[in-house]
C-alpha positions in Angstrom: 83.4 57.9 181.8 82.8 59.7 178.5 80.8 58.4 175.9 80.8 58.7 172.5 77.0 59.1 171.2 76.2 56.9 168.3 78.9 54.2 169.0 78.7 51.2 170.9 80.4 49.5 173.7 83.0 47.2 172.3 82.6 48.3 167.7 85.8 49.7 168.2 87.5 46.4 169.8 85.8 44.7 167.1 87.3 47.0 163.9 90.5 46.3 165.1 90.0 42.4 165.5 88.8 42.7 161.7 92.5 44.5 160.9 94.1 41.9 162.2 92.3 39.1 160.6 93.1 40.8 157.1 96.4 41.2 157.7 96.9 37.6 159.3 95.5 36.4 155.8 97.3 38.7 153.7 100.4 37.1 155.2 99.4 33.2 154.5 98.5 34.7 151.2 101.9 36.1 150.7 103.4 32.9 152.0 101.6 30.5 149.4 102.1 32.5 146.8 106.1 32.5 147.5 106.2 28.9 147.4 103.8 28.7 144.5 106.4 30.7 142.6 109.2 29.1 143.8 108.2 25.5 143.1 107.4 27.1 139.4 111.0 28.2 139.2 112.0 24.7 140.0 109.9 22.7 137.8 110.6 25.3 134.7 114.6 24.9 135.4 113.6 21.1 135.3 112.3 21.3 132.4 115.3 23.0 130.8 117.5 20.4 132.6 115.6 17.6 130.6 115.3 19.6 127.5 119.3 19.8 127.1 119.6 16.3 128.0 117.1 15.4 125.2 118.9 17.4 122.8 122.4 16.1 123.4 121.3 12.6 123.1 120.0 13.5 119.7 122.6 14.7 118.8 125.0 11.9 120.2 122.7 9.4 118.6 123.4 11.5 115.3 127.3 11.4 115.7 126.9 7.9 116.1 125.1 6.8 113.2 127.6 9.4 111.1 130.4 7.2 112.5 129.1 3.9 111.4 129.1 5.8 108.0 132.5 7.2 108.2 134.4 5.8 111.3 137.3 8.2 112.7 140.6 8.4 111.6 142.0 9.8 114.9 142.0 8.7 118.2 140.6 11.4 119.6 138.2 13.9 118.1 136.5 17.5 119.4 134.3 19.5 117.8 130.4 21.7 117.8 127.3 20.8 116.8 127.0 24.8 115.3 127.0 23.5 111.8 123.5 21.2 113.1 122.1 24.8 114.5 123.3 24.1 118.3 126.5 26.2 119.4 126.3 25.4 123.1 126.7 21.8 122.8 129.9 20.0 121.7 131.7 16.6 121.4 134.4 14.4 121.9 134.6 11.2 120.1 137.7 8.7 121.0 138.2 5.1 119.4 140.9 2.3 119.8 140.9 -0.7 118.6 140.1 -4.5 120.6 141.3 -7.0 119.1 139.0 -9.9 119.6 140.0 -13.2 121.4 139.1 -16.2 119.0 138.4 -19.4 121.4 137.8 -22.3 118.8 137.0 -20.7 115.8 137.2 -22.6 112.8 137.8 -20.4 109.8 140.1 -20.9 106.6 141.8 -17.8 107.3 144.5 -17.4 109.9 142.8 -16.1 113.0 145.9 -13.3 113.5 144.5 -11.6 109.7 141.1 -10.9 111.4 140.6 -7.1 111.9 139.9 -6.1 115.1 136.9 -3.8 116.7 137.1 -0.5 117.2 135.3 0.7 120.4 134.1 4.5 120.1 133.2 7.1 123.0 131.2 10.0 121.9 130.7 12.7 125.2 128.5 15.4 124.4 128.3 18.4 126.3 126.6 21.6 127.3 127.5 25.0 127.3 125.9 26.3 130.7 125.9 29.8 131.4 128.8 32.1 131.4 131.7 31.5 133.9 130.7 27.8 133.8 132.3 24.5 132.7 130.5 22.2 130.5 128.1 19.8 131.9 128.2 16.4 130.1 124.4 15.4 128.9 125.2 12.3 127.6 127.8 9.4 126.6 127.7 6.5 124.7 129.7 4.0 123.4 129.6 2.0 119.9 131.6 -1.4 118.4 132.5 -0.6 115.1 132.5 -4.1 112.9 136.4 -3.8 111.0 134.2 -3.7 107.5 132.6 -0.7 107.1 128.7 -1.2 106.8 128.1 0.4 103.6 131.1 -0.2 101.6 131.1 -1.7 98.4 134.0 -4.3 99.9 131.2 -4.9 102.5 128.1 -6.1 100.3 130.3 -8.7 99.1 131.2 -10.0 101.9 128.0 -10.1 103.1 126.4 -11.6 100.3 124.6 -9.0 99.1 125.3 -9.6 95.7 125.1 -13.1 95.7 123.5 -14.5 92.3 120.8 -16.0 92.1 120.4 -19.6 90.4 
């Protein structure tokens, strides 16, 4: 048997039991920090996810209140929101008319002169990233009263001018 002076039975064994402890822990190191990472990468795309959706129904809740303003003309409308400062998103806003089923109404007027409602759609979509279709964020859907809220013919009508005595 040969012996090395100055080293000890078993040091050696030991050295190589520390290696492999390091290197075990360098590996459930490596491991934690992957799915650290990873679950940041989800919860930041999240975020975006919500973000968009937050922003579209702004902006649908905008188009709305426009249209109670100035209802459509046409049936079906498309446009951007890049005039607002938001290229990637865009709409569609589509309206026909209901006309309302009268049970027992007692009214002066004949009940067939009474305008109908117009029911709008407004879809607004996203942009995603390139070679990508849209992804609808949000949708929404309005009854326009016949008389348009802020008209002149409106006040009237709704006694908003009504004297005083």
């Amino acid at each position: 048997m040969i012996r090395v002076f100055g080293a000890r039975p078993g040091r050696r064994a030991a050295a190589g039991f520390v290696l492999l402890e390091v290197i075990v822990s360098m590996v459930i190191l490596g491991v934690s920090l992957a799915t650290l990472m990873r679950s940041f990468t989800l919860s930041m795309n999240a975020i975006r996810r919500n973000d968009i959706t937050t922003q579209g129904c702004v902006l649908c809740e905008s188009l709305l209140q426009d249209l109670e303003v100035r209802p459509p003309s046409a049936k079906v409308t498309r446009g951007t929101f890049e005039d607002q400062g938001f290229p990637q998103f865009s709409y569609e806003v589509e309206y026909e008319e209901e006309t309302i089923r009268y049970k027992g109404l007692k009214t002066t007027a004949n009940v067939r002169d009474l305008k109908p409602l117009r029911l709008v759609r407004v879809t607004v979509w996203h942009e995603g990233r390139l070679n990508r279709e849209p992804v609808q964020v949000a949708q929404a859907h309005l009854y326009l009263a016949p008389i348009e809220r802020f008209s002149y013919q409106s006040k009237f009508l709704n006694e908003l001018f009504k004297e005083e005595r």
